[in-house]
C-alpha positions as MATLAB code, in Angstrom:
seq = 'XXXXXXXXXXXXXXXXXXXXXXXXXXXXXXXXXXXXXXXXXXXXXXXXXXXXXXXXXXXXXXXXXXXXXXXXXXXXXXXXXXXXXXXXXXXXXXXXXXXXXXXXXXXXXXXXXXXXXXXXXXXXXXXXXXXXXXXXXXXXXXXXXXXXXXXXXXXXXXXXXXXXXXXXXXXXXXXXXXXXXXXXXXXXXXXXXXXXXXXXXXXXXXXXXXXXXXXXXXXXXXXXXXXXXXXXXXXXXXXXXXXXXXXXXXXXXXX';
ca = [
      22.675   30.750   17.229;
      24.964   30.919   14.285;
      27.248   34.158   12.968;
      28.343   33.192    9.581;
      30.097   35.708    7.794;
      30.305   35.367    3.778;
      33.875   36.202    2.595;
      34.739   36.883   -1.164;
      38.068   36.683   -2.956;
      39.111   38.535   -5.904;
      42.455   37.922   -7.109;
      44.087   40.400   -9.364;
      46.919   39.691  -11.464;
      50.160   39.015   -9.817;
      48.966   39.268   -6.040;
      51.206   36.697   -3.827;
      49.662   32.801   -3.535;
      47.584   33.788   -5.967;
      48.825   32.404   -9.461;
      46.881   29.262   -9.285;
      43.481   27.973   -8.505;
      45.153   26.031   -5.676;
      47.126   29.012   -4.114;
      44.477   31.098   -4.101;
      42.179   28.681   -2.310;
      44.785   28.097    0.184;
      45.378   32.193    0.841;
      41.732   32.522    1.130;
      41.468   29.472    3.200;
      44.128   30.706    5.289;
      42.719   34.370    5.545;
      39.189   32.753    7.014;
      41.333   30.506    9.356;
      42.659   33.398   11.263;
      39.557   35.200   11.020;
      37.771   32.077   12.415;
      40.544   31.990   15.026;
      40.040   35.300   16.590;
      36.464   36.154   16.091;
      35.586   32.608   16.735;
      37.385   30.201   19.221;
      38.973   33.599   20.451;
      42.400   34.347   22.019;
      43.230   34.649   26.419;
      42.157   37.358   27.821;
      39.812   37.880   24.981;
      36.005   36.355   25.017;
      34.938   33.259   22.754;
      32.450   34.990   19.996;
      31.406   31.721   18.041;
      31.390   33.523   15.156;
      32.377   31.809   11.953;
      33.429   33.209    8.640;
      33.374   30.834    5.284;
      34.368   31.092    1.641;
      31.216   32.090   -0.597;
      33.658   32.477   -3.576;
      36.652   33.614   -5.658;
      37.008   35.710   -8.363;
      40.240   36.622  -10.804;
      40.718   39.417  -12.474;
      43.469   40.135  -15.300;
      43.837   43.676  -13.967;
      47.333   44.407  -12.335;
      46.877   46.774   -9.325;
      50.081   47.885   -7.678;
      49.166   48.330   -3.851;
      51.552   51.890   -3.496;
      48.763   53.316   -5.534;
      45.780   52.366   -3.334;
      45.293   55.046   -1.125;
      41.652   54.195   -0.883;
      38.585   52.176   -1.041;
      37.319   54.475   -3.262;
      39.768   53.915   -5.727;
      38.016   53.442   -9.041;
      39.982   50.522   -9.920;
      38.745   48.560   -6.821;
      35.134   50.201   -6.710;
      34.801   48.360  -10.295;
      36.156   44.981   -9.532;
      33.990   45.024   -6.484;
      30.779   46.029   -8.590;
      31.601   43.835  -11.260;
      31.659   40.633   -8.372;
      28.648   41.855   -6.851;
      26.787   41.800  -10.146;
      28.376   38.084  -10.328;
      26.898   37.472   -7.022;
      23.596   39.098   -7.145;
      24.511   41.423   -4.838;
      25.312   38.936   -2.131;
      25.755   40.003    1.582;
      29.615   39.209    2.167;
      32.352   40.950    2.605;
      34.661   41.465   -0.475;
      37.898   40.962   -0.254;
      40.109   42.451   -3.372;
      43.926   41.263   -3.327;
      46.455   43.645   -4.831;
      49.842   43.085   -5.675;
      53.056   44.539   -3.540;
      53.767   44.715   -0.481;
      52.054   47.876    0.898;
      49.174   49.944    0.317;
      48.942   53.688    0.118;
      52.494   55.419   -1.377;
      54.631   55.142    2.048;
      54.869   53.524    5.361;
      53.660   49.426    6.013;
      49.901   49.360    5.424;
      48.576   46.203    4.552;
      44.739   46.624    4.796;
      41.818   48.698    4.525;
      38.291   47.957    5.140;
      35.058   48.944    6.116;
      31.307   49.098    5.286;
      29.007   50.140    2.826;
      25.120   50.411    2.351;
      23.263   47.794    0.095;
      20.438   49.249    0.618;
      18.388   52.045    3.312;
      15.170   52.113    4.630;
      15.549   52.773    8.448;
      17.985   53.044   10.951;
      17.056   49.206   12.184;
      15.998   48.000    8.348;
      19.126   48.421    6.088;
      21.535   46.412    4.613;
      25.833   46.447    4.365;
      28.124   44.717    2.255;
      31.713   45.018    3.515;
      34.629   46.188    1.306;
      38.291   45.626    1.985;
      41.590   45.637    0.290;
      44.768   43.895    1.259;
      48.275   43.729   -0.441;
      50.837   40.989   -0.319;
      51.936   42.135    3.007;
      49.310   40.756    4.459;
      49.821   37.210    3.668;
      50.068   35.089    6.992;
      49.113   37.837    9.349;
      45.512   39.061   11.323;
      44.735   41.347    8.346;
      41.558   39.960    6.910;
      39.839   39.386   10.233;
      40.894   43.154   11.606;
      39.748   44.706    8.577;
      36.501   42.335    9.161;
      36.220   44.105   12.458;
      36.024   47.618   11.032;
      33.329   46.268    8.984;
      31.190   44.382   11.443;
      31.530   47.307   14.104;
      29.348   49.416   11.306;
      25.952   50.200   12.906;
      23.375   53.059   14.285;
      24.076   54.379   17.535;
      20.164   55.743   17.410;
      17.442   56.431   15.411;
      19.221   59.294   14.032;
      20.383   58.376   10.208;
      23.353   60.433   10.958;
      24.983   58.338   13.910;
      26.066   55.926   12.084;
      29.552   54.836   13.105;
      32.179   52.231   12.616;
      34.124   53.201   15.753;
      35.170   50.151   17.845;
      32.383   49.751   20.602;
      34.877   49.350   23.792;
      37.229   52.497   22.662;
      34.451   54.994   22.009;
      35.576   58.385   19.619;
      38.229   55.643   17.844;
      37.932   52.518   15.139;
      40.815   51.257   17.045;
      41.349   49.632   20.534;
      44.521   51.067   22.279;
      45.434   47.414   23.737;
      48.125   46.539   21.484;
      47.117   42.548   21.872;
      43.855   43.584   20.788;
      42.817   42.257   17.407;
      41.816   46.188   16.256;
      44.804   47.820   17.127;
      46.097   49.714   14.416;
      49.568   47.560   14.570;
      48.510   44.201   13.866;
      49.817   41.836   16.598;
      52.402   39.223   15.524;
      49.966   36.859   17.296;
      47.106   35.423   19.415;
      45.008   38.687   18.732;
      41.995   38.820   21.084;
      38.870   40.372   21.139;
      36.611   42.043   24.182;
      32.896   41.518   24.833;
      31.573   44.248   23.384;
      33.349   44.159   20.579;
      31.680   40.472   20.271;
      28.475   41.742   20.713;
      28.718   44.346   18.179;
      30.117   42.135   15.470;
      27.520   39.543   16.094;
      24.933   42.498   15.475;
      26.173   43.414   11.838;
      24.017   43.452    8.923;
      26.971   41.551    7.296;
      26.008   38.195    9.222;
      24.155   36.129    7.019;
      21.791   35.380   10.216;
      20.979   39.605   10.701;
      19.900   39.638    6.868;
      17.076   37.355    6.343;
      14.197   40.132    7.630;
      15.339   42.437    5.185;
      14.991   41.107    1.459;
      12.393   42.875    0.336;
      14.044   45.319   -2.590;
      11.345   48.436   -2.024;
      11.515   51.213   -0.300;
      15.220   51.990   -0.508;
      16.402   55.422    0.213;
      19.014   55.978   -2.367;
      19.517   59.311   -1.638;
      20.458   58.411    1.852;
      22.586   55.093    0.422;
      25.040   58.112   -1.207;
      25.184   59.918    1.565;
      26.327   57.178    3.995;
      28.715   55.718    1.870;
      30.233   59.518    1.725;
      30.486   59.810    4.915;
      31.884   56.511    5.881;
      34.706   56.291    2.728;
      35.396   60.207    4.793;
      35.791   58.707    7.950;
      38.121   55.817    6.403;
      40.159   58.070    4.758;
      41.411   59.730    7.908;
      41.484   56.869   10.166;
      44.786   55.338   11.280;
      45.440   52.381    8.643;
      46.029   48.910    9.429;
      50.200   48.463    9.245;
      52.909   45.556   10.568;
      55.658   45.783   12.308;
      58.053   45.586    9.583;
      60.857   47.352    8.448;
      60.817   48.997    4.792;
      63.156   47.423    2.514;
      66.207   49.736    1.455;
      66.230   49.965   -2.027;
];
């Protein structure tokens, strides 16, 4: 069986390998690569997952976004480009990928991505649908960034039939979104290289609403629970906001 996951590029103004058609094909090429790499052929010790992510499109915006004021997902800035795509895309299932300029996110430190889900659309606990939103600044060119932030996205599910257990905790570190093996692909220091992933973390990914394959039962457009769309989306951009954020091991530059 295949696990295709639909990736999205938007390329604000200025971002690095981004000024031309060209460079941003290759960064966005290069981004699935690694995510292909580690969620798909896989890494020793990890497991091979066969999953396989692909390009479903790329987007440029003139807006300039410097990444030290990102703090969020929920910053207004990105919530609009990401709308404005999705309108673009009919609301395809994908995750969207929004490239900001400078080298790290948030106003101190080395973070370089954040990500995680959000609800298309509610009807049940087994019949609803995720798009996945992430945001990455230069410093994440040529690392694991894309496909970690990927993870936080695909590990998005209902741990019963209970609307409120939803959770994007990492399935093989239970209580945490990260894994506390610092090879692991979801530990919150992205390794340098050869990032591997467990089984269950394989398992759960495969299961995401995000892969193209999990979202062909659940098209029809009625029956949504709005209300209940608002009220997970609160509670995961909460649960983002005070989870450890993805950083590098890199110094800060003296100015």
């Amino acid at each position: 069986m295949a696990f295709t996951v639909p990736v999205i590029g938007i390329f604000t103004s200025g971002v690095a390998s981004g000024s031309t058609p060209q460079q941003r094909q290759a960064r966005l090429a290069a981004d699935i690569a690694r995510s292909n790499e580690a969620w798909g052929s896989g890494f020793f010790p990890g497991v091979i997952c066969s999953m396989n992510f692909v390009a479903a499109g790329r987007f440029i915006s003139t807006t300039t976004i410097n990444s030290r004021s990102v703090n969020s997902l929920e910053d207004p800035r990105l919530v609009a480009l990401i709308d404005s795509t999705k309108r673009q895309t009919n609301n395809a299932t994908a995750l969207y990928v929004v490239y900001v300029s400078g080298e790290f996110l948030t106003s101190s430190g080395t973070v370089v991505g954040i990500g995680g889900p959000r609800f298309k659309f509610f009807r049940s606990t087994t019949d609803y649908g995720l798009y996945g939103h992430i945001v990455m600044s230069d410093g994440a060119l040529n690392t694991y960034a894309l496909p970690h932030e990927a993870g936080h996205c695909l590990f998005g599910r209902f741990l019963n039939s209970n609307p409120n257990s939803f959770t994007i905790n990492d399935p093989s570190n239970p209580g945490s979104a990260h894994n506390n093996n610092p090879q692991n692909l979801m530990f919150p220091v992205l390794p340098a290289r050869n990032p591997f992933i467990n089984s269950a973390q394989c398992v759960t990914a495969r299961q995401s609403k995000i892969v193209l394959q999990n979202t062909s039962a659940a098209r029809r457009k009625t029956g949504n629970n709005l209300q209940m769309v608002r009220k997970l989306n609160r509670a995961i951009a909460t649960r983002i906001r005070y989870m450890k954020k993805t950083i590098v091991r890199r110094s800060l530059k003296k100015k």
